[in-house]
C-alpha positions in Angstrom: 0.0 0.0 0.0 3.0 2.4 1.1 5.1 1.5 -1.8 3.1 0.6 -4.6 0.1 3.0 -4.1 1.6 5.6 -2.4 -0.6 5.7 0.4 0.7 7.5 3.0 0.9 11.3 3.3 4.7 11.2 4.5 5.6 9.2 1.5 3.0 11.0 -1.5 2.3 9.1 -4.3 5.1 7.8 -5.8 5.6 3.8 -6.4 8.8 2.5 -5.0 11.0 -0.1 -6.3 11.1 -2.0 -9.6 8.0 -4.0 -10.3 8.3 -7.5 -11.9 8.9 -9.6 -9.1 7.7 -13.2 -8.6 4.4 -13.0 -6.4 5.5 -16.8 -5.2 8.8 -15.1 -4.1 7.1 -12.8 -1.5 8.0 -10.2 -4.5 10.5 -8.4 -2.4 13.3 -10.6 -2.7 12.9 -10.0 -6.2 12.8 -6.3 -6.7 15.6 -3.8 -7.3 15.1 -1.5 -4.3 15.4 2.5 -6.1 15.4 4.5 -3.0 17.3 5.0 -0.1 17.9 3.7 3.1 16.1 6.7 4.9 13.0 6.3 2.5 12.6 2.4 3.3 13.0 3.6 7.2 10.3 5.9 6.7 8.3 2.9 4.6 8.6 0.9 7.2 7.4 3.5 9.6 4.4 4.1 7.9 3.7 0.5 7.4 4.1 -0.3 11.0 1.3 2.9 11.7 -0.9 1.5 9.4 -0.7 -1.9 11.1 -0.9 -0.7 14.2 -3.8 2.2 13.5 -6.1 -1.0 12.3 -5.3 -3.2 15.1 -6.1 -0.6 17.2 -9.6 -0.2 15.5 -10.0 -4.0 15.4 -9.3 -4.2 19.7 -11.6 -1.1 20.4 -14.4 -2.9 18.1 -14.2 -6.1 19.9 -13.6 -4.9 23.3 -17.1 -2.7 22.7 -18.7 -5.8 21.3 -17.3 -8.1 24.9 -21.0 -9.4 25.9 -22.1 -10.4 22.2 -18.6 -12.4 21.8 -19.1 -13.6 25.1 -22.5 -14.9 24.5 -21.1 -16.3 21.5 -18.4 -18.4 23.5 -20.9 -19.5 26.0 -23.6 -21.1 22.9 -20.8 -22.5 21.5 -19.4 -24.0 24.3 -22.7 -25.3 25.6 -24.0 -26.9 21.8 -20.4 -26.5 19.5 -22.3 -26.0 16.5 -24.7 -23.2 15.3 -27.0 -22.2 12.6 -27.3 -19.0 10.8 -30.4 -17.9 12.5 -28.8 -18.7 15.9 -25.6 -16.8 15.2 -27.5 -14.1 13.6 -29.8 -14.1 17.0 -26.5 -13.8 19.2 -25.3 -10.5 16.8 -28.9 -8.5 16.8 -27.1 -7.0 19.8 -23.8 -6.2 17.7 -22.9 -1.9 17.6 -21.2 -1.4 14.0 -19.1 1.0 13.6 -20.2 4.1 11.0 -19.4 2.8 7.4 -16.5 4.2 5.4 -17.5 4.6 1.9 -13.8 6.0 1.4 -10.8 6.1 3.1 -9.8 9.6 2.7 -5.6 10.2 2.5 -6.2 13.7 4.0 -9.0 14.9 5.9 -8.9 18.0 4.0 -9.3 16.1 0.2 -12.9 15.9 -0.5 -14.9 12.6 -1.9 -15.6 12.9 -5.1 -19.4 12.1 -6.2 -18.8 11.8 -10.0 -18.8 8.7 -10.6 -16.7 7.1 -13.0 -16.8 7.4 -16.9 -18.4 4.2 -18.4 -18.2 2.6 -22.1 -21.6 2.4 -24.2 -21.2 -1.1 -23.2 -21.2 -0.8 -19.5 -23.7 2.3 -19.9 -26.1 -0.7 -21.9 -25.6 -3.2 -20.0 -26.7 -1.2 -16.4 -29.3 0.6 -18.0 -31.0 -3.2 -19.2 -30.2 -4.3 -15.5 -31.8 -0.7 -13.8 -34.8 -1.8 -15.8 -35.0 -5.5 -15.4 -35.2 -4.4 -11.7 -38.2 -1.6 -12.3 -40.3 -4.5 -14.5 -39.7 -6.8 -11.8 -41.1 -4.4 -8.7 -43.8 -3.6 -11.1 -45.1 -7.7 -11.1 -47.8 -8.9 -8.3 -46.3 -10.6 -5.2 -48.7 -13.6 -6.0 -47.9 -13.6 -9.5 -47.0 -16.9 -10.7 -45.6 -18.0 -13.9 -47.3 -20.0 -16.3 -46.7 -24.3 -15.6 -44.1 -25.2 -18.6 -45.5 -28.6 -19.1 -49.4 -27.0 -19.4 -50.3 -28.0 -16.2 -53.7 -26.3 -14.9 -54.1 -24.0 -12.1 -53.4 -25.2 -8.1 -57.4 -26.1 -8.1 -57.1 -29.5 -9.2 -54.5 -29.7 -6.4 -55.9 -28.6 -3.3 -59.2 -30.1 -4.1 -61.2 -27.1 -5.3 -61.5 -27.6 -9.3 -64.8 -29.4 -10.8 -63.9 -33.1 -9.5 -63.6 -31.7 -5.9 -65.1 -34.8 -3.6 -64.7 -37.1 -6.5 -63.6 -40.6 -5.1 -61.7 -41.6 -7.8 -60.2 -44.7 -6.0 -63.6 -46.3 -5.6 -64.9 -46.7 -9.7 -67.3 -49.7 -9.9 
């Protein structure tokens, strides 16, 4: 993030170091390192604050979520196994944080609400999906779609049609 993306206000946006490198090969082995040995101290500064800024975050969030974690230990201690509608049960009491739609670099930069330019294609292709969506909220709830092998209506299944109280088992 520091040295590819450049973020990190101490180091700007500049990528650092020769790309190319084997992913396998943890990729630093394999770049040529183009800056100094004060820049890579300061990269590894601002690494170690990013680490540290979002373990930070992660402690504060569990520690204010202690009695939904701790009724989680306790179910799964009692029965080791849970469903989704029991864990979801246990979280109802869960306090979320605010969401982050962006991480800002500054807190002086504003968010930009353009959003970005699309090709005819993409502009075609959300446009056809925007109004799949509107036909679809425009259908009746109990709308149902017609039976593909011709099969009639649910009457002559729940005993309603015109050979309602027929006893068809009985023919003499």
């Amino acid at each position: 993030m520091v040295t590819q993306f450049g973020m990190s206000e101490r180091i700007g946006a500049v990528k650092l170091g020769a790309g190319g490198g084997e992913p396998f090969l943890g990729r630093d082995m394999a770049q040529e390192r183009n800056y100094s040995d004060s820049v890579a101290y300061i990269v590894d500064e601002e690494v170690r604050r990013l680490i540290d800024q979002a373990h930070d975050e992660a402690y504060a969030i569990l520690t204010e979520n202690r009695d939904v974690l701790d009724q989680l230990a306790l179910e799964l201690l009692e029965r080791e196994t849970l469903n989704q509608a029991e864990i979801a049960h246990i979280f109802r009491d869960i306090r979320k944080r605010d969401f982050r739609e962006v991480w800002l670099s500054k807190e002086s930069r504003p968010v930009q609400t353009i959003p970005p330019v699309e090709s005819r294609a993409e502009k075609a292709e959300r446009e056809a999906q925007e109004q799949a969506k509107a036909a679809r909220l425009e259908e009746p709830l109990d709308a149902q779609p017609p039976h593909p092998q011709g099969v009639g209506s649910q009457e002559s299944f729940t005993g309603q049609g015109p050979d309602a109280g027929t006893d068809v088992s009985h023919q003499g």
